[in-house]
N, C-alpha and C positions, 0 to 999 in steps of 0.2 A: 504494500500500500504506500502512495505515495500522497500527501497531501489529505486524507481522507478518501483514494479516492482507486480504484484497485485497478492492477498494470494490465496491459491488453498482453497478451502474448500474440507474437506476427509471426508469417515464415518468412517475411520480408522486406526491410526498408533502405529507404533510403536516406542518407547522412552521409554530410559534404561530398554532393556528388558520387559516391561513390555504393554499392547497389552491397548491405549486411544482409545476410541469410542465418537462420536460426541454428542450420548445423556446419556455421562456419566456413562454405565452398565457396566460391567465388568464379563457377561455372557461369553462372546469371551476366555478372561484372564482365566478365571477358566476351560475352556472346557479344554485351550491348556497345563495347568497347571498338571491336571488331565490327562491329555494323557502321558507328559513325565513322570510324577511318575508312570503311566503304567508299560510303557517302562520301565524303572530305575528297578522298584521289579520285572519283568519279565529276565531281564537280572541279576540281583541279587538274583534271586532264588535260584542258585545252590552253591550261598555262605552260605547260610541259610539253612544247615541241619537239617532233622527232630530231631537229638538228639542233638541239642541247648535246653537248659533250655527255660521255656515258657514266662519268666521275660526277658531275653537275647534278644531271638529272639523279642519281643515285642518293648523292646528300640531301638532294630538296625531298625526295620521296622518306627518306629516314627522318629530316628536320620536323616534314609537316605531317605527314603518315603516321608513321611509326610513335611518334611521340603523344599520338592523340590515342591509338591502341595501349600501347605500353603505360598510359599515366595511372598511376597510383600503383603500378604492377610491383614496388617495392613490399607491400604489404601480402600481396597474393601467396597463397600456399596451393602451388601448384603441382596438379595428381598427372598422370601418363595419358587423359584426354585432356586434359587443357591444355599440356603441353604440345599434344598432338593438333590440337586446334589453334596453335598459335606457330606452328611451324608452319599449315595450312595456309594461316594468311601471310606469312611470310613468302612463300611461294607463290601466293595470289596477287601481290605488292610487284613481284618480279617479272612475272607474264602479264600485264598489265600493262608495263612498262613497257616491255619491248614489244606490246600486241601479241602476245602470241596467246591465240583459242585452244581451247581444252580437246577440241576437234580436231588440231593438227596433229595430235598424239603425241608433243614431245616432251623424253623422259626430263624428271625435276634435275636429275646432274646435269642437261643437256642445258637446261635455262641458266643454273648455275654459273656453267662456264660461260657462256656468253653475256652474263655480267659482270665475272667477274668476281663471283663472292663464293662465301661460303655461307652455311646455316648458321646465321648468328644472333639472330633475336630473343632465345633462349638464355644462350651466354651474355647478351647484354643485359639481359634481366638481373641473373643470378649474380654481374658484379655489381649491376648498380644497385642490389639489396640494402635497404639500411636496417641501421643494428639499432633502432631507436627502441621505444616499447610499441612501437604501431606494433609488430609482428608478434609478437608480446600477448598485447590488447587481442590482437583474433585469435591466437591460440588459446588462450585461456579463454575468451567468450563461449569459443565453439567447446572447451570441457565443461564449463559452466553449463550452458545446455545440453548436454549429454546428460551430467548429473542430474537435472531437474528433471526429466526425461523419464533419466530410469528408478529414481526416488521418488 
């Protein structure tokens, strides 16, 4: 009770931007995250000319893409489908780029090399992790409602 006045339980809210679930995943958070960097380099297509340099176009895609999928991703405690769902868009970021359709059949090393990269959206994640209590704060939320849960 807070105030006189007794707490709601949710499976889901949202606080600063950022999408809490009751058992802690942040499936939710990465789906909607992944949809507005859609959006974003969909509607930024046509500022990214094909005769941009392929270093150019790669940092703009990273600056303004990437950064709108990846924000808050320091907090995220990511399982082997999230993971997998953000390599997804990372290869989705790359054919995008160079145009290339799901219909020409070419394999994901084949894109790779012709940008020039490697899989790295993962690893940028995991160094740019901070060590504050945010990571803290969701691990112990999502034990806290386990316990409630099974008490």
């Amino acid at each position: 009770m807070m105030d006189q006045k007794p707490l709601e339980n949710v499976e889901s809210f949202k606080y600063l931007g950022s999408i809490l679930t009751n058992d802690g995943r942040c499936i939710c958070e990465i789906k909607c995250r992944i949809a507005v960097a859609k959006t974003a380099f969909n509607k930024k297509r046509t500022l990214i000319p094909s005769t941009l340099d392929l270093e150019l176009t790669k940092k703009l895609v990273k600056c303004y893409i990437w950064s709108m999928a990846l924000y808050g991703a320091e907090t995220w405690m990511l399982w082997a489908v999230d993971q997998k769902q953000l390599g997804s868009f990372e290869m989705w970021c790359w054919r995008r780029m160079e145009k290339i359709s799901w219909t020409d059949h070419v394999r994901n090393e084949e894109v790779l090399l012709r940008v020039k990269e490697k899989r790295n959206m993962l690893h940028e994640i995991s160094n740019g992790r901070l060590t504050t209590g945010l990571v803290t704060f969701c691990i112990e939320t999502a034990f806290y409602n386990r316990l409630l849960k099974e008490g």
